[in-house]
N, C-alpha and C positions, 0 to 999 in steps of 0.2 A: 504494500500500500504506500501512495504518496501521501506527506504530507499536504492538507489543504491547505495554501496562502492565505486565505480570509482578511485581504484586503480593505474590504469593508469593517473587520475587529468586531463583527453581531454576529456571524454565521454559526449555526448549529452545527453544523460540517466538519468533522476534525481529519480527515485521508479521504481516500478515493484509491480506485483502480481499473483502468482501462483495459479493455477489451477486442475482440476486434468485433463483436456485435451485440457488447456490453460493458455496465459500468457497475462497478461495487462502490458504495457509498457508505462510508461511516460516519457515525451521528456521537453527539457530546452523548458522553453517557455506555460508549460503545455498544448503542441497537447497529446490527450494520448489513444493508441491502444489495440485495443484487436487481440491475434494471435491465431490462434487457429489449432487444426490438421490437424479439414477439408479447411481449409485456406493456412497451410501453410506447413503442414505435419507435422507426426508425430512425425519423425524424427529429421525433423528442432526445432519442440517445444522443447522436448527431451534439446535436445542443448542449446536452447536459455534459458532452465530454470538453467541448469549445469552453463551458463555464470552468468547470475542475481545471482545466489546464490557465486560464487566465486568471483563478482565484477568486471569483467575482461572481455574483449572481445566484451561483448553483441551488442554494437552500431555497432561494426564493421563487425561482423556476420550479422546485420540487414540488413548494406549497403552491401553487397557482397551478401548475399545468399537469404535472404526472400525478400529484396527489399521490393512489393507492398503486398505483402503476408499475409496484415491483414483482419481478418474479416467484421470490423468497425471501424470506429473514435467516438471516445465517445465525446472527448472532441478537 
């Protein structure tokens, strides 16, 4: 996992892990999800990886647009 930049200093988000047709996301608290295309579209992953890798946005993309849109909870 990378660590998340959290740019913004509010973000829930503490890693992340890219995929090549998904992203692991980990949360304050370490709950930590897997999203994935056929889960959340491909689109939306697309996005969410753009966010993870510039540090910026990801959590708030989460809450407004994928919502429940993860494949599984790993953790």
């Amino acid at each position: 996992m990378e660590r998340y930049r959290n740019l913004g200093g509010d973000s829930g988000i503490t890693a992340y892990e890219i995929g090549t047709d998904s992203i692991t996301v980990e949360f304050k608290g370490g709950a930590t999800y897997l999203y994935t295309n056929q889960s959340a579209g491909s689109g939306n992953i697309e996005q969410m990886k753009q966010l993870a890798q510039a540090g910026s946005g990801l959590n708030s993309f989460i809450s407004r647009v994928v919502k429940k849109g993860y494949a599984r909870k790993l953790r």
